[in-house]
VEXDREN-2710 file (C-alpha; in Angstrom, 1 decimal):
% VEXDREN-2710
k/r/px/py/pz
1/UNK/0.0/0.0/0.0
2/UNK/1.3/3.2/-1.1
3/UNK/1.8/5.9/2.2
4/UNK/0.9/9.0/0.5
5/UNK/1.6/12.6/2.0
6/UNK/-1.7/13.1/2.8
7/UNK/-2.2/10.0/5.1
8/UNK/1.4/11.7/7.0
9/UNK/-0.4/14.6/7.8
10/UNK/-3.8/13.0/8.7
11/UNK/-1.6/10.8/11.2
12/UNK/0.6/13.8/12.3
13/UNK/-2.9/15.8/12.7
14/UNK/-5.0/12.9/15.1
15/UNK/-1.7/12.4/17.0
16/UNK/-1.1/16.3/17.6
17/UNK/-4.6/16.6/18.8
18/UNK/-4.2/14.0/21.3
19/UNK/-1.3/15.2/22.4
20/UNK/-2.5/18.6/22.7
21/UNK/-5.8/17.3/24.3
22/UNK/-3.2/16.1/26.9
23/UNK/-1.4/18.6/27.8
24/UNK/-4.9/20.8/27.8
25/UNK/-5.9/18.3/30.8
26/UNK/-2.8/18.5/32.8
27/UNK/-3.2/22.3/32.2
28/UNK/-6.7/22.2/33.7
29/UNK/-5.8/20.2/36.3
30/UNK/-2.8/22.5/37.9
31/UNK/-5.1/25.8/37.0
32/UNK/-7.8/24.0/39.1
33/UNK/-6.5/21.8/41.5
34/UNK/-8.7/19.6/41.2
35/UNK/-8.6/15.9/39.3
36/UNK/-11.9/15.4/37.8
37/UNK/-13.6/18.8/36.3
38/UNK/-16.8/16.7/34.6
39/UNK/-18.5/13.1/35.4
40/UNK/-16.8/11.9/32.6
41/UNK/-13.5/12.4/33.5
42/UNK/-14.0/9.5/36.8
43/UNK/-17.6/8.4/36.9
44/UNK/-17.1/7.0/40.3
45/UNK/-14.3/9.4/42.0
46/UNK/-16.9/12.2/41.1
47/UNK/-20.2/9.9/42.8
48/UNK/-17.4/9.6/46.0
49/UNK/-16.8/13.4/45.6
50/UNK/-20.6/14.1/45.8
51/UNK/-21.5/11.7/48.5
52/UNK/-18.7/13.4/50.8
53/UNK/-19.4/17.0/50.0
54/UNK/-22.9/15.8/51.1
55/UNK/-21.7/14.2/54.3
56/UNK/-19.7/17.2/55.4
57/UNK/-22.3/19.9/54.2
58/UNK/-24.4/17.9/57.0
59/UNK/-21.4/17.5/59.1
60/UNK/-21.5/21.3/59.3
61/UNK/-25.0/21.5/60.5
62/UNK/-24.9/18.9/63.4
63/UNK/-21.5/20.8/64.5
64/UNK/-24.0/24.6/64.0
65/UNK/-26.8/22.2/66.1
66/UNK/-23.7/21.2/68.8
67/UNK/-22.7/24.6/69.3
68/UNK/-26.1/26.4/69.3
69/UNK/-27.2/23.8/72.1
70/UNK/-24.4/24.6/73.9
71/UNK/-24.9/28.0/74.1
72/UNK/-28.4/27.5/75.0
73/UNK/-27.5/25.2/77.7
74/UNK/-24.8/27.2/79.1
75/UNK/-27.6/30.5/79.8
76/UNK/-29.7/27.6/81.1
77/UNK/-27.4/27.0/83.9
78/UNK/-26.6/30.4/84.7
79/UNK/-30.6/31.0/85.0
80/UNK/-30.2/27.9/87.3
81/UNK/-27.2/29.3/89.4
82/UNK/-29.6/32.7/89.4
83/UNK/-32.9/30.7/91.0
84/UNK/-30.7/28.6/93.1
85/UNK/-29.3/31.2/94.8
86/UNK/-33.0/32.9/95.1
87/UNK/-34.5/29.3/97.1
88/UNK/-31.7/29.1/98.8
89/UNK/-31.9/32.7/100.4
90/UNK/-36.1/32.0/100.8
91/UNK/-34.9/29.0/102.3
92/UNK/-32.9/31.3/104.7
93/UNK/-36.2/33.2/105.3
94/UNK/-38.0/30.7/106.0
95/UNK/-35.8/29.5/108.8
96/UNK/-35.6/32.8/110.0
97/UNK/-39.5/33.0/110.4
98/UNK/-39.8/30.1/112.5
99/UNK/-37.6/32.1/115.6
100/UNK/-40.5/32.7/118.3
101/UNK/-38.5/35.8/119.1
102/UNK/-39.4/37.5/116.3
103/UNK/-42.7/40.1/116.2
104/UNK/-44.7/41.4/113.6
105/UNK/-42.3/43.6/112.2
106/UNK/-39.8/41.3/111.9
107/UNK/-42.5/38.8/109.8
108/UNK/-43.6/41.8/107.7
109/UNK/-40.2/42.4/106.5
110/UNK/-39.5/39.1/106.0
111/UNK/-42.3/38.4/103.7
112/UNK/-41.8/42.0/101.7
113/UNK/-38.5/40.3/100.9
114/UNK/-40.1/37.3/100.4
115/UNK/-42.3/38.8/97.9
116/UNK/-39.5/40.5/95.9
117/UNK/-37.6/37.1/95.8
118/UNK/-41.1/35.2/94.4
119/UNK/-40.8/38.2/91.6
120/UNK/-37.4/37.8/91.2
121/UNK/-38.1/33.9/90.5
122/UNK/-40.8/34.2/87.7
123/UNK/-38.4/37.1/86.4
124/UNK/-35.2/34.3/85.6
125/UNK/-37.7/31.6/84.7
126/UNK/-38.9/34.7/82.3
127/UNK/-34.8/34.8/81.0
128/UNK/-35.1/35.1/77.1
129/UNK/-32.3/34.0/74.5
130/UNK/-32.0/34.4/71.3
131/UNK/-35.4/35.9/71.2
132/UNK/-36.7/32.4/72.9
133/UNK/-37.6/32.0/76.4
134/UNK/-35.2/28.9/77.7
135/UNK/-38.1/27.6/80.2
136/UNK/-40.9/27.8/78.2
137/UNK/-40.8/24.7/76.1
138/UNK/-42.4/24.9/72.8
139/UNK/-43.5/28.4/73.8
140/UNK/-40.6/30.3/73.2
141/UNK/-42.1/33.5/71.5
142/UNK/-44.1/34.5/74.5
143/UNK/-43.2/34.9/78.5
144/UNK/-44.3/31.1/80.3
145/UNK/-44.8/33.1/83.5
146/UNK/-46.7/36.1/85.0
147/UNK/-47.1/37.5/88.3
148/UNK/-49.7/38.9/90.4
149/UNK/-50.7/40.4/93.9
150/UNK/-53.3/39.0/95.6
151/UNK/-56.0/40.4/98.1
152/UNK/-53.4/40.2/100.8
153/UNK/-50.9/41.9/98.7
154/UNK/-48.4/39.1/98.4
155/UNK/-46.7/38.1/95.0
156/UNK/-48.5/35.0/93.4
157/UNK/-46.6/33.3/90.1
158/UNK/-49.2/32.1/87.5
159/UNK/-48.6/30.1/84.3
160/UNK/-48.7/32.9/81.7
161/UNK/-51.0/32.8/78.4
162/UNK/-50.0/34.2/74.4
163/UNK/-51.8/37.4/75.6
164/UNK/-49.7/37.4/78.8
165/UNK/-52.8/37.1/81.2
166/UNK/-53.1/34.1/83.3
167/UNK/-53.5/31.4/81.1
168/UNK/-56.4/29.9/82.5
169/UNK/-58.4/33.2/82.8
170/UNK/-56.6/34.2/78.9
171/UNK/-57.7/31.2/77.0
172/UNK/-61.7/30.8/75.3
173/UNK/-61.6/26.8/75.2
174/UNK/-60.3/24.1/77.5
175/UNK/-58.4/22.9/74.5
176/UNK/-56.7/25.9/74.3
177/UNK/-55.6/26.2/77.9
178/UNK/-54.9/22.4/77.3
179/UNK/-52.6/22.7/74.2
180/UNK/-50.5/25.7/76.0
181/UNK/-50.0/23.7/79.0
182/UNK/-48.9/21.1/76.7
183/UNK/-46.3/23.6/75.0
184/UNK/-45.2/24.8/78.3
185/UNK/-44.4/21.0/79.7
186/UNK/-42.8/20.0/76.0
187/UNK/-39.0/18.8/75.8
188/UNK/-37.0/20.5/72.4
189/UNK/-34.7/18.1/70.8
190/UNK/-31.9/18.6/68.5
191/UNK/-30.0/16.1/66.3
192/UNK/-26.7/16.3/67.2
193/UNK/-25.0/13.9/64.2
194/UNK/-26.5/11.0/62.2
195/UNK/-29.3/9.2/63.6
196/UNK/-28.8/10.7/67.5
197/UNK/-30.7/13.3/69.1
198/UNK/-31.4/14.6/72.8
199/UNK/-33.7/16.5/74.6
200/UNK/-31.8/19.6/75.5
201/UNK/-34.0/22.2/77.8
202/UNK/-35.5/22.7/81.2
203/UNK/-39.3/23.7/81.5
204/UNK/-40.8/25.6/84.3
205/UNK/-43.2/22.0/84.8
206/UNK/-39.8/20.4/85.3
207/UNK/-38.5/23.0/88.2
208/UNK/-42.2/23.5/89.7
209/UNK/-43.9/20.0/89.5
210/UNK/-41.8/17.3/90.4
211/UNK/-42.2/14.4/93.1
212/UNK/-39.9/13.9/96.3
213/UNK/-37.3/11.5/97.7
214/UNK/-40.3/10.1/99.6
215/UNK/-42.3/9.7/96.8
216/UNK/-44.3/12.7/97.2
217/UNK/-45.7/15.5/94.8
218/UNK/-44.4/19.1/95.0
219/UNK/-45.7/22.3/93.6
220/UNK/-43.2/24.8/94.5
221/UNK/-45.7/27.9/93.2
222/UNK/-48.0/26.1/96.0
223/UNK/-45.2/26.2/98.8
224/UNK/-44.0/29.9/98.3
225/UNK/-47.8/30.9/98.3
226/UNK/-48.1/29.0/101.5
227/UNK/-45.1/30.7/103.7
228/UNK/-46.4/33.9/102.4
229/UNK/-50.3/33.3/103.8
230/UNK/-48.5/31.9/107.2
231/UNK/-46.5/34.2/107.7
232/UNK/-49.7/36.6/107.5
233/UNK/-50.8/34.5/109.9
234/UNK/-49.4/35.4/113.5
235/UNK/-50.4/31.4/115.3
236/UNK/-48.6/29.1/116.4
237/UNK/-50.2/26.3/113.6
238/UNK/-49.0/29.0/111.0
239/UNK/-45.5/29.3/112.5
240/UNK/-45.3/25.2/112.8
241/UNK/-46.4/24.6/109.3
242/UNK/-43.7/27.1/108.4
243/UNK/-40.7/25.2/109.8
244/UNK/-42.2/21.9/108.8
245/UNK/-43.9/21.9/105.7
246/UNK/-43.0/25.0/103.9
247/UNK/-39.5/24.5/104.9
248/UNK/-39.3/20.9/103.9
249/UNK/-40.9/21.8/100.5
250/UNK/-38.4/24.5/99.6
251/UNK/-35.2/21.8/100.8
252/UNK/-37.3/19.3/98.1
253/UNK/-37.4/22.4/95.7
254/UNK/-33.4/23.0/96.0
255/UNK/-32.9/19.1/95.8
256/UNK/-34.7/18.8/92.8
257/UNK/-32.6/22.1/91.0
258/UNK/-29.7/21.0/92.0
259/UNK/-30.6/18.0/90.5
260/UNK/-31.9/19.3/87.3
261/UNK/-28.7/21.3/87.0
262/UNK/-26.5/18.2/87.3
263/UNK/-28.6/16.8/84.1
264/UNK/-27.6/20.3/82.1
265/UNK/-24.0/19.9/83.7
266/UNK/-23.7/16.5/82.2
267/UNK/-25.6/17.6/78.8
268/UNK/-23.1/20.0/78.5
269/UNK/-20.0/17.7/78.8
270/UNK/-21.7/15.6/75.8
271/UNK/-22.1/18.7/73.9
272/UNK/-18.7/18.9/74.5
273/UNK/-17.5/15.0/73.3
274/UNK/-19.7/15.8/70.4
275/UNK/-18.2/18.6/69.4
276/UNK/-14.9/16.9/69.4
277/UNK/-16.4/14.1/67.6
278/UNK/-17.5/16.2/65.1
279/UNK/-14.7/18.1/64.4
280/UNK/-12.8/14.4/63.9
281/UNK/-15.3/13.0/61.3
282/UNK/-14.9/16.8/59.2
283/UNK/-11.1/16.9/59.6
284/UNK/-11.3/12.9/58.8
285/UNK/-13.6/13.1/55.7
286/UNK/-12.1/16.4/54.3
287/UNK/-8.6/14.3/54.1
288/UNK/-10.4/11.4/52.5
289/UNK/-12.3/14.7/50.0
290/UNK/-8.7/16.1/49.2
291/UNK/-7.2/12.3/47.9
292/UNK/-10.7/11.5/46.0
293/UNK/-10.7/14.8/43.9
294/UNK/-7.3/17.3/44.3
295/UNK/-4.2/16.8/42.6
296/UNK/-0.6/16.1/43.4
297/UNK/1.2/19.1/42.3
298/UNK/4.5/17.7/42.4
299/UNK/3.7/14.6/39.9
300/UNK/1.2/16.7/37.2
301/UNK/4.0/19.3/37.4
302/UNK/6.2/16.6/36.5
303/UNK/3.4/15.0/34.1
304/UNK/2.6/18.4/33.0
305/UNK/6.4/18.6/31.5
306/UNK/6.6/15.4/30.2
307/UNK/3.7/16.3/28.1
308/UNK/5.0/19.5/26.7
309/UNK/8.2/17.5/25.6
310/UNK/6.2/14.8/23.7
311/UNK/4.5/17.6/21.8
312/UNK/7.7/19.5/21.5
313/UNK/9.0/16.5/19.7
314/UNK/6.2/15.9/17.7
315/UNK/6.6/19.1/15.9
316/UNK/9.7/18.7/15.2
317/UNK/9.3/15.3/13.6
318/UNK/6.2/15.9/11.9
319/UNK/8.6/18.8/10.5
320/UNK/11.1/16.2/9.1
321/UNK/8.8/13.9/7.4
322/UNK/6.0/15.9/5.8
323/UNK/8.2/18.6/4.6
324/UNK/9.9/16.5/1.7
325/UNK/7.2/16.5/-1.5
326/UNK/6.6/14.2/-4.7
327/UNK/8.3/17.8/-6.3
328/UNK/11.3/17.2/-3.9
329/UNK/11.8/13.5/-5.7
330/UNK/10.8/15.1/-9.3
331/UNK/13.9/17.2/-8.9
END
C-alpha cells in the first residue's frame, strides 16, 4: 500500500490533537487543582466526591446544632445558678421565720422580701435567649410566666397565656388552655449527628412540678404561696407549718434544681465530646475529599512537563517527514 503525504499529515494531525488534548488536561488540572472537572472524567471518584461534600455539608450542620445547644445550655445553667441562689436565700427566710422571738415587724419584713424574691423567681424563669424564652418549652415566642398580687398583697406566680394574662383566665376553650400547657411541659430536641438526638432544655413543669425523695408530689408555686399566707398569719399552727412543711418543700425544691442542674452539667459535657467528635469526622472526611478529587502538584507538574516535551517533539518530527514533496523527488 502506497503511504501517501496526505495520510502523514492525517496521522501527524490525530496524534497532535491528542497530544495537545493532553497537555490541555494537565493544564486544567494544575489551574484547578482539582482531578476530575466533569463526570466523565472518573464516573465514580466524582459519585465519591458528591456523596462526601454531602456528608460534610451535613457535618457542618450537626457541628452549627452542637454549638447552638451549647450555648443554650450554658444561659440555662446560669438562670439555674440565678434561681438557686433565690431558694436558697427564701430558704434562709424561712428559717428565719420560725424564731419565736421575732414580732410582727420582723414577719412583715420578711415576707416583703419574700415577695421581691417570688418576683425575682418568675423574672429568671422569664430569662429570654436568642429571642426564645429557655423555660418555656415549645413556647418560646411568649413569657411562660406572670405574676400577680393577691387580696393580701403578696406576689402570686401564674402560668402565663400568648396574651400574657393568666393562662387559664386568657384562653376561650379548654383545649386551648390544654394545648399551652402542653407547650409549656414539651422537651425541644436537637440532632446532634446521624441518627442521635437529645432532649436539651428545662421547663418551668420540670422546676415547679416534680415528686420527692419520699415519693411525694411538690408544687413549688403552692409552697411559696403557703409561707407567704403563714406568715400573715401570726399562730402558732401557721409558724409550725412554716418550719415543717414549707420549709421541707423548699429543701425538696433545691434538691430537685440542683438536680436538674446536674442533668444540664452532664448535657453540657456531651455537647462537649460531640463537638470533638464532630470536628474528627470533618477533619477525617475532608482528608479522604482532598485524595478523592485534588491533585498532586508535584507529579502533574512533572506529568505536565513530560507532556510538553512529547508535543515539543512531535513538531519537530512531523517537520522532518512531511516537509519532503513528490516535487522534492521530481527534482
Amino acid at each position: 500500500m502506497r503511504v501517501t503525504n496526505r495520510m502523514l499529515a492525517n496521522n501527524f494531525l490525530g496524534d497532535m490533537r491528542t497530544n495537545l488534548a493532553n497537555l490541555q488536561k494537565i493544564q486544567s488540572q494544575l489551574s484547578t487543582g482539582k482531578e476530575i472537572s466533569k463526570p466523565s472524567d472518573d464516573p465514580f471518584k466524582v459519585s465519591r466526591s458528591m456523596q462526601l461534600s454531602s456528608q460534610i455539608n451535613a457535618n457542618k450542620q450537626y457541628n452549627n446544632n452542637i454549638k447552638d445547644t451549647s450555648n443554650w445550655l450554658d444561659a440555662t445553667d446560669t438562670a439555674l445558678n440565678q434561681l438557686t441562689n433565690n431558694l436558697q436565700r427564701v430558704r434562709e427566710l424561712v428559717v428565719s421565720a420560725g424564731n419565736a422571738a421575732y414580732g410582727s415587724d420582723e414577719r412583715q419584713a420578711i415576707k416583703d422580701e419574700l415577695n421581691q424574691r417570688i418576683e425575682e423567681i418568675a423574672q429568671v424563669l422569664n430569662t429570654n435567649f436568642d429571642g426564645k424564652y429557655l423555660f418555656g418549652g415549645t413556647k418560646v415566642t411568649s413569657k411562660p410566666l406572670g405574676t400577680k398580687t393577691d387580696e393580701n398583697g403578696n406576689t402570686v406566680i401564674f402560668q402565663s397565656g400568648k396574651n400574657g394574662t393568666e393562662l387559664f383566665e386568657g384562653s376561650t376553650t379548654e383545649a386551648n388552655v390544654a394545648d399551652q400547657i402542653n407547650m409549656l411541659s414539651a422537651k425541644m430536641s436537637v440532632e446532634i449527628s446521624q441518627g442521635v438526638t437529645m432532649d436539651y432544655n428545662v421547663t418551668t413543669t420540670d422546676i415547679f412540678n416534680f415528686t420527692n425523695e419520699r415519693g411525694e408530689s411538690v408544687n413549688l408555686v403552692a409552697v411559696l404561696s403557703n409561707i407567704v399566707k403563714n406568715l400573715d398569719t401570726d399562730t402558732p399552727e401557721a409558724q409550725k407549718e412554716l418550719t415543717s412543711t414549707d420549709l421541707q418543700g423548699i429543701t425538696d425544691s433545691i434538691s430537685n434544681l440542683l438536680k436538674i442542674r446536674s442533668e444540664v452539667g452532664a448535657k453540657q459535657n456531651r455537647m462537649e465530646s460531640a463537638q470533638e467528635k464532630n470536628e474528627t469526622e470533618n477533619y477525617n472526611m475532608t482528608e479522604v475529599l482532598s485524595k478523592t478529587e485534588d491533585i498532586d502538584v508535584t507529579e502533574k507538574v512533572m506529568e505536565y512537563s513530560v507532556m510538553q516535551t512529547v508535543y515539543m517533539a512531535s513538531l519537530q518530527t512531523s517537520a522532518k517527514v512531511i516537509q519532503p514533496s513528490l516535487l522534492d523527488y521530481i527534482r
